[in-house]
KOLNURO-893155 format. One record per residue: x, y, z of N, C-alpha, C, CB in turn. Coordinates in pm, whole numbers, padded with zeros to 5 digits, always signed. Glycine has a CB too. Example, Ala and Ser with C-alpha at 12.3 -4.5 7.8 and 13.67 -1.06 7.14 Angstrom:
2
+01319-00569+00780+01230-00450+00780+01320-00330+00780+01131-00447+00905+01285-00225+00708+01367-00106+00714+01290+00003+00787+01408-00060+00572
//
This chain:
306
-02735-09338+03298-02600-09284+03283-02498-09392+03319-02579-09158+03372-02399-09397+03265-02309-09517+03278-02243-09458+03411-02195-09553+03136-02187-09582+03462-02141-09579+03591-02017-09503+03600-02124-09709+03640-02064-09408+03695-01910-09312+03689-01822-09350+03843-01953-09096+03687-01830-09463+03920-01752-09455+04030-01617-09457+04017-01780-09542+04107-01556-09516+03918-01375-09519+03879-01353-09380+03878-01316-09592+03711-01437-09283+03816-01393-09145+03734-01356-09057+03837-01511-09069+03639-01399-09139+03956-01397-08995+04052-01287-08964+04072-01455-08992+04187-01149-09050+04069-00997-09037+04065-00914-09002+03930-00946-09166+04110-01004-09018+03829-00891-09005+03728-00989-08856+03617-00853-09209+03626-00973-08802+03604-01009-08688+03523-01004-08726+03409-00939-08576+03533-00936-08810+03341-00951-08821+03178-01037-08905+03170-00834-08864+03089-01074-09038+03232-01194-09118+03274-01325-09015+03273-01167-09186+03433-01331-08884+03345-01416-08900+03385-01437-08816+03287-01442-08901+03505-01372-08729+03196-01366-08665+03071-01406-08736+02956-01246-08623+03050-01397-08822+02955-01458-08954+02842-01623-09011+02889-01329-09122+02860-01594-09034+03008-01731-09047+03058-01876-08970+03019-01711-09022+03181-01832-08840+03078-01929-08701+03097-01934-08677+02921-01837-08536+03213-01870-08689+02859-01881-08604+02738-01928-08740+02642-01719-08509+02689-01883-08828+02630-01979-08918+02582-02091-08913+02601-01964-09015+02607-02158-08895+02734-02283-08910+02761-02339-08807+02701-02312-08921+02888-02267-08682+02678-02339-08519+02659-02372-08534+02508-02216-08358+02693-02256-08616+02463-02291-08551+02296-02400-08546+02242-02235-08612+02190-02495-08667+02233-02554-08667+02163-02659-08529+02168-02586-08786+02169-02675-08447+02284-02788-08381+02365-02676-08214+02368-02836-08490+02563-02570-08213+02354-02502-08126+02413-02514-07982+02315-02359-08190+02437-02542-08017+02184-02589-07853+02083-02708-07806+02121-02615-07866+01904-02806-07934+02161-02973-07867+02230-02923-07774+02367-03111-08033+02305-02827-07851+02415-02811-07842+02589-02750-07639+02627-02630-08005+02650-02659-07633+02511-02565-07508+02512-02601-07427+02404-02412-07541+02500-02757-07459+02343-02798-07342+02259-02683-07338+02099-02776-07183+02377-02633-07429+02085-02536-07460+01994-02582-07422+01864-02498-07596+01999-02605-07397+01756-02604-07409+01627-02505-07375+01536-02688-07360+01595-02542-07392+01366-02438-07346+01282-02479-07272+01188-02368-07438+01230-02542-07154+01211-02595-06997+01150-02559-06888+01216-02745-06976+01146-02632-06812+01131-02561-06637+01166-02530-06638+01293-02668-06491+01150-02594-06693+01403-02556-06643+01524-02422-06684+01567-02647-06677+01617-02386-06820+01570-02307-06896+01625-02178-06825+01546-02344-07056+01609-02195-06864+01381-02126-06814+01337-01998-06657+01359-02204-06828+01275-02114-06545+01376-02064-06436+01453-02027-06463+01601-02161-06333+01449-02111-06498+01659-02015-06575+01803-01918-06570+01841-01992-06682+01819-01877-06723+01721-01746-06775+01711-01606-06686+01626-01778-06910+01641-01634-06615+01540-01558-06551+01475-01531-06425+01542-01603-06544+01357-01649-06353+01609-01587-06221+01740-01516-06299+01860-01742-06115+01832-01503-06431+01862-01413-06457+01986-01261-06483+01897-01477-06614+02094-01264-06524+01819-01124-06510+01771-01038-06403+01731-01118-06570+01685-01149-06329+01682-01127-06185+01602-01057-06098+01721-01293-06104+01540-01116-06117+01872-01098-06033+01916-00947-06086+02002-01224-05987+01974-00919-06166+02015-00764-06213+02066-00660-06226+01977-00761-06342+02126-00735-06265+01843-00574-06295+01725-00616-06181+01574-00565-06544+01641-00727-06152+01568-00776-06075+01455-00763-06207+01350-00676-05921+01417-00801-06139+01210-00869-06228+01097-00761-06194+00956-01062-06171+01066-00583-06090+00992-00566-06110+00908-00495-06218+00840-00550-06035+00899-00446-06334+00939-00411-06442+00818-00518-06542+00786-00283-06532+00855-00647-06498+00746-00709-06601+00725-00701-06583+00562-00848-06610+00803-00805-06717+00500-00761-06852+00528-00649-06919+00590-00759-06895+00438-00654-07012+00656-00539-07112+00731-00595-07275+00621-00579-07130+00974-00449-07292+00574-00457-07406+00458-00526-07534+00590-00250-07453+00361-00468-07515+00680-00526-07665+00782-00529-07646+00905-00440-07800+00782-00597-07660+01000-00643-07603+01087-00704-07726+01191-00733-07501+01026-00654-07728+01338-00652-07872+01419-00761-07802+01560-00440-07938+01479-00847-07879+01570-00907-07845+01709-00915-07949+01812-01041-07799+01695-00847-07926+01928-00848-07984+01986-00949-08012+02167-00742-07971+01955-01013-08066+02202-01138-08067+02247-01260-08034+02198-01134-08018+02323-01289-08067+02071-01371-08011+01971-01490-08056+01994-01334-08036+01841-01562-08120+02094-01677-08108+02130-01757-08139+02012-01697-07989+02188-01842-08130+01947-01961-08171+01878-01908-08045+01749-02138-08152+01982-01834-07978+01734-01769-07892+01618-01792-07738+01617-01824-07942+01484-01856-07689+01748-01937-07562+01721-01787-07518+01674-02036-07467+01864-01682-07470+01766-01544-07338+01732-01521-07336+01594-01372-07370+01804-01471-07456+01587-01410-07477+01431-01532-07498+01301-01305-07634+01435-01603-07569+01310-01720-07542+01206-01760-07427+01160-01827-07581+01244-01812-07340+01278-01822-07187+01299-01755-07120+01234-01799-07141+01410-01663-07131+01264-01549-07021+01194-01503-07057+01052-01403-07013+01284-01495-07215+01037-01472-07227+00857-01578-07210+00799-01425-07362+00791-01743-07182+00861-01810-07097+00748-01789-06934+00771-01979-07132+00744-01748-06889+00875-01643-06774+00844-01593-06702+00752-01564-06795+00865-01524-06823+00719-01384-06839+00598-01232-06840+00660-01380-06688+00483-01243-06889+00756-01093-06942+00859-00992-07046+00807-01140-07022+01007-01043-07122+00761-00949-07272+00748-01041-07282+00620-00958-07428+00897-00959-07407+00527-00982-07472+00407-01024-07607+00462-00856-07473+00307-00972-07659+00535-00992-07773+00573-00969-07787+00736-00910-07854+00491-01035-07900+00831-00983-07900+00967-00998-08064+00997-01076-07789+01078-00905-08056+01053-00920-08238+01154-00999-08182+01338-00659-08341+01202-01096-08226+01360-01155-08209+01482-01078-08360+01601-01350-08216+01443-01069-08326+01684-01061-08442+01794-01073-08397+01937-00925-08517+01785-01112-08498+01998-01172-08497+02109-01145-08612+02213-01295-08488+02076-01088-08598+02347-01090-08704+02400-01232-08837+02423-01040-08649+02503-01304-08789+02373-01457-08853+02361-01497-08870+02281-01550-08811+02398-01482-09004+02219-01529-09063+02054-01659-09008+02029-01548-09243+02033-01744-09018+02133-01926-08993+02082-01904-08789+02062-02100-09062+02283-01796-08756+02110-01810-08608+02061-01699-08589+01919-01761-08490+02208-01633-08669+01896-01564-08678+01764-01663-08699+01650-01460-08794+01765-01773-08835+01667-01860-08912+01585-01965-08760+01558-01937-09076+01677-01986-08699+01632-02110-08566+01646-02044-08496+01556-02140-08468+01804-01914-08480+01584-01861-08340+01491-01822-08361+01335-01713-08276+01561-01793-08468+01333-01777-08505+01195-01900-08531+01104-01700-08620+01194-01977-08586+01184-02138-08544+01145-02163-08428+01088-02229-08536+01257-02133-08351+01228-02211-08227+01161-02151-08135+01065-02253-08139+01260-01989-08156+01026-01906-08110+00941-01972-08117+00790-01780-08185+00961-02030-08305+00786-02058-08295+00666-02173-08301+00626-02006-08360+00611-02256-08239+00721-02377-08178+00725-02377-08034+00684-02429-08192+00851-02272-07960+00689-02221-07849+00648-02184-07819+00515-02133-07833+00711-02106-07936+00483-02066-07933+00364-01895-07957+00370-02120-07799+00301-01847-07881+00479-01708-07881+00551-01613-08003+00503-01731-07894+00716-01478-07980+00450-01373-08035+00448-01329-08084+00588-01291-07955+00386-01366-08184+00672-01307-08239+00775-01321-08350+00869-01301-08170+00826-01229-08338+00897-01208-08483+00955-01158-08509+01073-01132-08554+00885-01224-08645+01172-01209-08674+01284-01080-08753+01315-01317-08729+01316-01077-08733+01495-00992-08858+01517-00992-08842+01646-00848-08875+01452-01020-08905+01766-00981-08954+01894-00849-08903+01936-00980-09100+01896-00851-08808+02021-00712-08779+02091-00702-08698+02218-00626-08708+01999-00581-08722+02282-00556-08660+02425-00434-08523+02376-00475-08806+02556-00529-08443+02436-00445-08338+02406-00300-08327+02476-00521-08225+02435-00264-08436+02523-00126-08429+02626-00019-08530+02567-00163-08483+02800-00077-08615+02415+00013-08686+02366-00050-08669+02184+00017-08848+02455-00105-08554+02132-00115-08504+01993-00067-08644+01875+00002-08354+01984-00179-08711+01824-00096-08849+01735-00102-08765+01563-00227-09058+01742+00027-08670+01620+00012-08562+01461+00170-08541+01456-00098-08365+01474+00216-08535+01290+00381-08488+01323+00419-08344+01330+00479-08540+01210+00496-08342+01341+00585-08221+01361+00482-08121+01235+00793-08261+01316+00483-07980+01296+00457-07886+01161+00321-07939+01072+00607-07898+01051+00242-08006+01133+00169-08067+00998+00023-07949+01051+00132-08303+00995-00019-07830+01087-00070-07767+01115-00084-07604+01068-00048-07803+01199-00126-07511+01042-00095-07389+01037-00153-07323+01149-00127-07335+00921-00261-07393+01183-00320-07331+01283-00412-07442+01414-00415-07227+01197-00400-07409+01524-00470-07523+01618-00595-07411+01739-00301-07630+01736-00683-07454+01770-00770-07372+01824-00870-07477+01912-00841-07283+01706-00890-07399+01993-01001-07507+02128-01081-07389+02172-00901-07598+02308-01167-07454+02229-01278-07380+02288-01302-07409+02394-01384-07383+02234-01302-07390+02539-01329-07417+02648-01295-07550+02682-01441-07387+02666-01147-07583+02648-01099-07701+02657-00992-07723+02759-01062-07733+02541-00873-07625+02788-00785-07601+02843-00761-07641+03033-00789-07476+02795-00968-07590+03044-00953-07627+03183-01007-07768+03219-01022-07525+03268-00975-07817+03138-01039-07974+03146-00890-08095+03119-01187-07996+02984-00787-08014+03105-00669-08125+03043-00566-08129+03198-00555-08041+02860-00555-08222+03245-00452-08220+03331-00303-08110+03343-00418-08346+03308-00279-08161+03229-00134-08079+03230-00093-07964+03122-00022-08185+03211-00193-07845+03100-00213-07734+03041-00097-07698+02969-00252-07643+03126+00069-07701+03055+00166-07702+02958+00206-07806+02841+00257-07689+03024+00224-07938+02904+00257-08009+02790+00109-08009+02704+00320-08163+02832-00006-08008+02698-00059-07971+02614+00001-07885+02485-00137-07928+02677+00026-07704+02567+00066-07659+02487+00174-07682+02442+00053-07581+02500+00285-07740+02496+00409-07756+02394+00405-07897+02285+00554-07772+02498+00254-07923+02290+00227-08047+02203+00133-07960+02064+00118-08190+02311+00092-07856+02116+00036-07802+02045+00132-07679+01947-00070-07767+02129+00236-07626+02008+00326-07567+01974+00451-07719+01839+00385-07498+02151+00437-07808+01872+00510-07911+01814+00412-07951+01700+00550-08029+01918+00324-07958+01684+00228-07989+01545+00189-07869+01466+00084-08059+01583+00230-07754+01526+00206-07649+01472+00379-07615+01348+00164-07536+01620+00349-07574+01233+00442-07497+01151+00511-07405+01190+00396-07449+01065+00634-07394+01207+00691-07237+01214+00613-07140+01168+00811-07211+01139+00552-07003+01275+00499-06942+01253+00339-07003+01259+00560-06897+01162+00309-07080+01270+00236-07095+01298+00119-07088+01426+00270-07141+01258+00011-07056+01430-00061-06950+01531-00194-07046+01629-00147-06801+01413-00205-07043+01768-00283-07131+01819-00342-07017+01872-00235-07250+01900-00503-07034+01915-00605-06924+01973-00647-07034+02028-00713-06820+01885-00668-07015+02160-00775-07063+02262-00868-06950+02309-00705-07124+02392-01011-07021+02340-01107-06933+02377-01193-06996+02467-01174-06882+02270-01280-06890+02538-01373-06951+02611-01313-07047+02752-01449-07034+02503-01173-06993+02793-01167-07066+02940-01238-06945+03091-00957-07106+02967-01249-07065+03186-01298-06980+03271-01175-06920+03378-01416-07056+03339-01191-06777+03411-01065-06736+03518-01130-06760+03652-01005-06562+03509-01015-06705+03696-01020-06789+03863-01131-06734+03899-00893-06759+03993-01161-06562+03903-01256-06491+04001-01385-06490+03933-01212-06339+04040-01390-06478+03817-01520-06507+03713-01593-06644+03727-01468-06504+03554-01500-06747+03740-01544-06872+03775-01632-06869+03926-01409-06966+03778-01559-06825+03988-01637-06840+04169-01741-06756+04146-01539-06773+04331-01775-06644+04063-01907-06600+04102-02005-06630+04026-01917-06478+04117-01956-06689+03896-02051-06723+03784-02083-06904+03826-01961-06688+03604-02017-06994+03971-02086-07071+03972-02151-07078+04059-02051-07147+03952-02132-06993+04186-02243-06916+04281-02376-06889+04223-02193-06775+04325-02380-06811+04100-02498-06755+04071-02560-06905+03981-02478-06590+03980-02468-06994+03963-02539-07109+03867-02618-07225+04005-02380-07213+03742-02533-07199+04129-02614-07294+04227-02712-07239+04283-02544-07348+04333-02709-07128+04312-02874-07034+04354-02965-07055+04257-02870-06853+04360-02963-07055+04184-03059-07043+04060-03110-07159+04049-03001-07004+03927-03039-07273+04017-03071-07486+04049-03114-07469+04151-02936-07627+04068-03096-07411+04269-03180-07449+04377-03320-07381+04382-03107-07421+04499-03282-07250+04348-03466-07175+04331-03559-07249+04209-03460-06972+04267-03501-07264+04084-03535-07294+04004-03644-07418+04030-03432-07300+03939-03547-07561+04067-03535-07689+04072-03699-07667+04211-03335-07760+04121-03691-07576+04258-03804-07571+04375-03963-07495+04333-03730-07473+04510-03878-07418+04210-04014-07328+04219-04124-07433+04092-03971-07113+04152-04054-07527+03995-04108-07582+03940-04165-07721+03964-04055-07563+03871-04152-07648+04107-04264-07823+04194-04397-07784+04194-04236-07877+04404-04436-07619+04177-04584-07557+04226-04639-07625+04082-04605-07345+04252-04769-07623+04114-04880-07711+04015-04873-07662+03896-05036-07708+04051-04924-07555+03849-04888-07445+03751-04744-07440+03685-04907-07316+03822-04628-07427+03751-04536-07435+03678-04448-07570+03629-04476-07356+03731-04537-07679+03753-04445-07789+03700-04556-07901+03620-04350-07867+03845-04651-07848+03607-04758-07869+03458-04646-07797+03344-04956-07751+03466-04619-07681+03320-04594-07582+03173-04443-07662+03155-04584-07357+03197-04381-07646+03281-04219-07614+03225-04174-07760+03249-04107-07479+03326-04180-07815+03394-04132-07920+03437-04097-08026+03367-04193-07950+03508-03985-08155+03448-03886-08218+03388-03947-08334+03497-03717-08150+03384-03923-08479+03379-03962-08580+03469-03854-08638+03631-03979-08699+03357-03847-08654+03675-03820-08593+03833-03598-08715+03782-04019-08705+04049-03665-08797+03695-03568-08901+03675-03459-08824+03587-03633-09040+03602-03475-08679+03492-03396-08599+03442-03349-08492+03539-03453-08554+03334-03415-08473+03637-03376-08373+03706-03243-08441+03803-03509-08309+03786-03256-08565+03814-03141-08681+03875-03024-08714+03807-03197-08816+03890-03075-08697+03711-02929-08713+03620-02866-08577+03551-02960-08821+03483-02954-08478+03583-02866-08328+03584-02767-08288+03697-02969-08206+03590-02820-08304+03796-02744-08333+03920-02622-08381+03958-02796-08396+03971-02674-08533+03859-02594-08658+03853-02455-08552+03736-02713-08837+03761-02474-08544+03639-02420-08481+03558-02290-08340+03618-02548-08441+03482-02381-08253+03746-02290-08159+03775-02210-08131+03865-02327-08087+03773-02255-08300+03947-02121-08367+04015-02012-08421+03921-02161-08491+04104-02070-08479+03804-01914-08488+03749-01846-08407+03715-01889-08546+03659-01910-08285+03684-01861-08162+03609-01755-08062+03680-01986-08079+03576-01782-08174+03821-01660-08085+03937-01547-08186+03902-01703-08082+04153-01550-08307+03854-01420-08379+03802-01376-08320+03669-01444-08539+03782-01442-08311+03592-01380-08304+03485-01310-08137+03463-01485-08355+03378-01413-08037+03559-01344-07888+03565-01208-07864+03645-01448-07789+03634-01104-07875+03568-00931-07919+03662-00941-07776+03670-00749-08006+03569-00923-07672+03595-00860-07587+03628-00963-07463+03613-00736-07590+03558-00887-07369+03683-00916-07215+03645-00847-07097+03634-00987-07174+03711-00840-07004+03535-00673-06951+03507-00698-06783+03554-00605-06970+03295-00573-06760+03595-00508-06600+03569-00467-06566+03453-00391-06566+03643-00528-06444+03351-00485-06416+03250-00358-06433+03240-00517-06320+03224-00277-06351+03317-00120-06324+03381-00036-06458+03371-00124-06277+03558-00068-06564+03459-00043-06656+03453-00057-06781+03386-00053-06652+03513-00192-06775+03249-00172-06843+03158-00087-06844+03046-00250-06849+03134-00068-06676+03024+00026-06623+02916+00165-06691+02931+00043-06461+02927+00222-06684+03094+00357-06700+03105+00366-06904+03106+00415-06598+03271+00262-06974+03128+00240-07133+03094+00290-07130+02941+00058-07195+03111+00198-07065+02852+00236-07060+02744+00388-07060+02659+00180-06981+02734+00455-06937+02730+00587-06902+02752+00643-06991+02778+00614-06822+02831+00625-07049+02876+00711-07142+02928+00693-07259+02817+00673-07182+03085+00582-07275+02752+00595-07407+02655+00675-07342+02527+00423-07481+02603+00688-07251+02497+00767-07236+02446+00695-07115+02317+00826-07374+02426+00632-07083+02325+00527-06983+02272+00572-06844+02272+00400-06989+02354+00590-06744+02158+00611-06616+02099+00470-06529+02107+00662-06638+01946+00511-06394+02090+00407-06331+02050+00248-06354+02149+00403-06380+01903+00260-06377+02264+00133-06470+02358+00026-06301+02347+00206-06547+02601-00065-06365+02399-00184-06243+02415-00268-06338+02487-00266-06164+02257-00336-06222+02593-00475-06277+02637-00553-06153+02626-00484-06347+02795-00686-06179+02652-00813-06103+02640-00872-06138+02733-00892-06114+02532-00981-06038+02767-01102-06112+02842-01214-06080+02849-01093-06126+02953-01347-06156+02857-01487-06094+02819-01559-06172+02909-01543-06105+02660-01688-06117+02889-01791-06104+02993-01754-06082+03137-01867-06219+02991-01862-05958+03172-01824-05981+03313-01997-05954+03368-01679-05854+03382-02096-05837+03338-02213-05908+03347-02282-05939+03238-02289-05855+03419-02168-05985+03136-02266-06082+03065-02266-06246+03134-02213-06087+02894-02180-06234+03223-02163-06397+03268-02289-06374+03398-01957-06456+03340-02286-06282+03450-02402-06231+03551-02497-06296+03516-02444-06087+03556-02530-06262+03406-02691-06290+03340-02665-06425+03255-02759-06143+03217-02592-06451+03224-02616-06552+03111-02600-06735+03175-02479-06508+02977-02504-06736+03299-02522-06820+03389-02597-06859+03474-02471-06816+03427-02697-06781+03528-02816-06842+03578-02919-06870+03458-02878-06748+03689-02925-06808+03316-03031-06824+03210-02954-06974+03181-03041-06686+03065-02860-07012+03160-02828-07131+03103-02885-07235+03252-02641-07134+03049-02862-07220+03327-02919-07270+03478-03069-07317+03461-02918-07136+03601-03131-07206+03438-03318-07205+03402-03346-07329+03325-03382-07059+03287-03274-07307+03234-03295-07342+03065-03269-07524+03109-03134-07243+02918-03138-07536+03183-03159-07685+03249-03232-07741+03322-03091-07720+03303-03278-07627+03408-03386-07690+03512-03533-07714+03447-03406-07583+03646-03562-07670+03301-03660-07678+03284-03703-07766+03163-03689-07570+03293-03825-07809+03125-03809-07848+03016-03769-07862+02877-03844-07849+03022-03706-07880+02805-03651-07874+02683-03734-07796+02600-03626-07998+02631-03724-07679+02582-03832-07663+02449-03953-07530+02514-03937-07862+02410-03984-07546+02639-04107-07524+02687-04091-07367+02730-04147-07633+02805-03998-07313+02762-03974-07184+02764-03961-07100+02656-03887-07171+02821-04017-07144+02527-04048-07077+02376-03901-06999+02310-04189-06939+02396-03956-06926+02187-03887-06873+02133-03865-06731+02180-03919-06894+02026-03922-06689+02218-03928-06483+02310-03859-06524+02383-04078-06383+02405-03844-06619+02487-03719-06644+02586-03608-06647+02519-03720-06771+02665-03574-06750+02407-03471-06754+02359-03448-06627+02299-03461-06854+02287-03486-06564+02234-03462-06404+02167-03416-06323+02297-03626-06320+02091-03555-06305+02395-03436-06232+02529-03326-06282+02575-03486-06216+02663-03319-06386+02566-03157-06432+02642-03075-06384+02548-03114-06608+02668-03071-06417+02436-02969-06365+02319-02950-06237+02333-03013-06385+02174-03069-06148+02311-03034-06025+02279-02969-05939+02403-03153-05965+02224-03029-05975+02526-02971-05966+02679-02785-05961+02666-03034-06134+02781-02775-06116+02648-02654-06132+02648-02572-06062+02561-02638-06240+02638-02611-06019+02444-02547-05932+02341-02462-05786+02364-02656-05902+02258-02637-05750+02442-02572-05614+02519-02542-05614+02616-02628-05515+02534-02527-05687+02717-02420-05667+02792-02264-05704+02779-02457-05712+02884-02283-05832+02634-02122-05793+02617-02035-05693+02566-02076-05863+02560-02152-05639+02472-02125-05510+02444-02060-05425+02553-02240-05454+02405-02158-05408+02619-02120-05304+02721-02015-05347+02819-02240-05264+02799-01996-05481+02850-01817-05555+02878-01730-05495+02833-01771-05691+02818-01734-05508+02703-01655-05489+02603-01559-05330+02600-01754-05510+02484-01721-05235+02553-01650-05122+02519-01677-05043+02626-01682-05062+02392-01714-05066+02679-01683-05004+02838-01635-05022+02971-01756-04978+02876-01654-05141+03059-01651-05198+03153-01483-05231+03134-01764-05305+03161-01437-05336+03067-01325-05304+03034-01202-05225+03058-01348-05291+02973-01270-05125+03061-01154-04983+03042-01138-04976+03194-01224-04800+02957-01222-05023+03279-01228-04950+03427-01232-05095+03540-01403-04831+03444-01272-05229+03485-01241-05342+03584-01178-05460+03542-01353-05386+03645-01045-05451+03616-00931-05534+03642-01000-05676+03538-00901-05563+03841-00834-05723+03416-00922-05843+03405-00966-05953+03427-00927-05867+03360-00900-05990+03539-00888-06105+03625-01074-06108+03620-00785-06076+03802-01126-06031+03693-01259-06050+03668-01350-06066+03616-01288-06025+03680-01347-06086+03461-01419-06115+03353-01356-06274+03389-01389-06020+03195-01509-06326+03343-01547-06458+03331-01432-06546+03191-01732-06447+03291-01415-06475+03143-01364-06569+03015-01261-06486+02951-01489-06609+02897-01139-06594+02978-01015-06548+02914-00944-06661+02779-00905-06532+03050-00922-06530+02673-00880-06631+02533-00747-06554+02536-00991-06620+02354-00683-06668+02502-00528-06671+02451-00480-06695+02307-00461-06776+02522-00332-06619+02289-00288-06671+02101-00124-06677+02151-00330-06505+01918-00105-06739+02059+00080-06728+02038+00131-06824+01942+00174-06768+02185+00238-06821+01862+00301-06813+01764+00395-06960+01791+00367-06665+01753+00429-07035+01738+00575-07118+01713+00668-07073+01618+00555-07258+01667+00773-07047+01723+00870-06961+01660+00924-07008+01524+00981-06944+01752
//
């Protein structure tokens, strides 16, 4: 792993750092693909904060676009005609444009900081991120950079950030789990089947110390809406989901690191999915109605340029 001692002071350093290193590994790492599943995924997280009736969007900008899951996802959807992906991390720009035209996808890359947008005025209809928000220093001028490349009327959805109280228990249950996990696959038997050569288990580690640099923030529904506002944003909305789907699905993503790549089969992967399904379900249309949302793990936002 390249040397991260500078990063420990500067967050965009260490944001370039960490995610370079991830790309190449990071769709194996987060269960990523670009079929039915992901697809529906990605399109019930938008659907459910901004709905689907102005789609198509003639052009469409993502910003922290990671290896392409949000935006790929959703333009086989039928969301956007075309999209520019960027990322403060060239090796996750180089991934996504890859896999765009591995798709077939109209789009195109480019290197950028979401706190200085190298796009003009209006040249957007629509801009969208995925678990990007708590990783940018300065969350407002973001958005009023994102509100400035956007068209009159034009509509930004963020998804997938973590809130304040969802965050503290969903990374509680992710360090119990690395620690049972990381121990129980020392016994002979399991660290024959599953186990990781001891030099990956060092650089996962290595990896989720940086992941405390590069994680800046964690939001109040309440109080992201009115950031928004303040950048200058109409029409704002937040949502929020999982609450034990983050229960369960944060220590399974936990497992899934501690163990070998591959070696926990396909029936695991089917239970985790289908697990996680229904309990967002049951988030969703029930849980919901009766606990506060500050407490769901994951809050998505929309709003308008006037």
């Amino acid at each position: 792993m390249t040397d991260i001692s500078e990063a420990w002071g500067d967050p965009k350093l260490a944001n370039v750092l960490y995610h370079d290193w991830e790309a190449s590994t990071y769709d194996e790492k987060w269960s990523i693909s670009y079929d039915e599943r992901c697809i529906d995924y990605a399109r019930d997280r938008f659907v459910h904060v901004a709905g689907d009736a102005e789609w198509p969007y003639d052009r469409a900008l993502e910003i922290g676009a990671g290896t392409g899951f949000f935006v790929l996802n959703l333009m086989q959807a039928g969301l956007a005609k075309s999209a520019v992906v960027t990322d403060i991390s060239p090796g996750m720009v180089e991934v996504a444009v890859r896999n765009g035209a591995g798709l077939g996808l109209d789009v195109t890359g480019q290197v950028a900081d979401a706190e200085t947008l190298p796009f003009e005025d209006g040249e957007f209809d629509l801009v969208i991120g995925h678990a990007v928000l708590h990783h940018i220093p300065d969350v407002e001028l973001a958005l009023r950079e994102v509100l400035r490349v956007l068209r009159p009327g034009g509509r930004f959805v963020f998804c997938g950030e973590p809130t304040r109280r969802g965050d503290f228990v969903a990374r509680r249950l992710s360090r119990a789990t690395w620690w049972a996990a990381t121990r129980a696959i020392r016994l002979p038997y399991l660290r024959e089947r599953y186990g990781r050569p001891a030099e990956e288990i060092v650089a996962s580690s290595e990896a989720a110390r940086l992941e405390s640099v590069v994680d800046l923030h964690t939001f109040d529904p309440d109080s992201l809406a009115r950031t928004a506002i303040r950048a200058g944003a109409i029409d704002v909305r937040t949502v929020t989901e999982e609450f034990t789907a983050s229960w369960f699905g944060w220590p399974i993503r936990t497992v899934e690191s501690a163990v070998r790549p591959g070696s926990l089969g396909w029936n695991w992967a089917l239970f985790a999915y289908h697990t996680w399904m229904r309990l967002s379900a049951l988030d969703e249309r029930v849980l919901s109605r009766v606990v506060p949302d500050e407490f769901f793990y994951n809050v998505c936002i929309t709003g308008v340029r006037p």
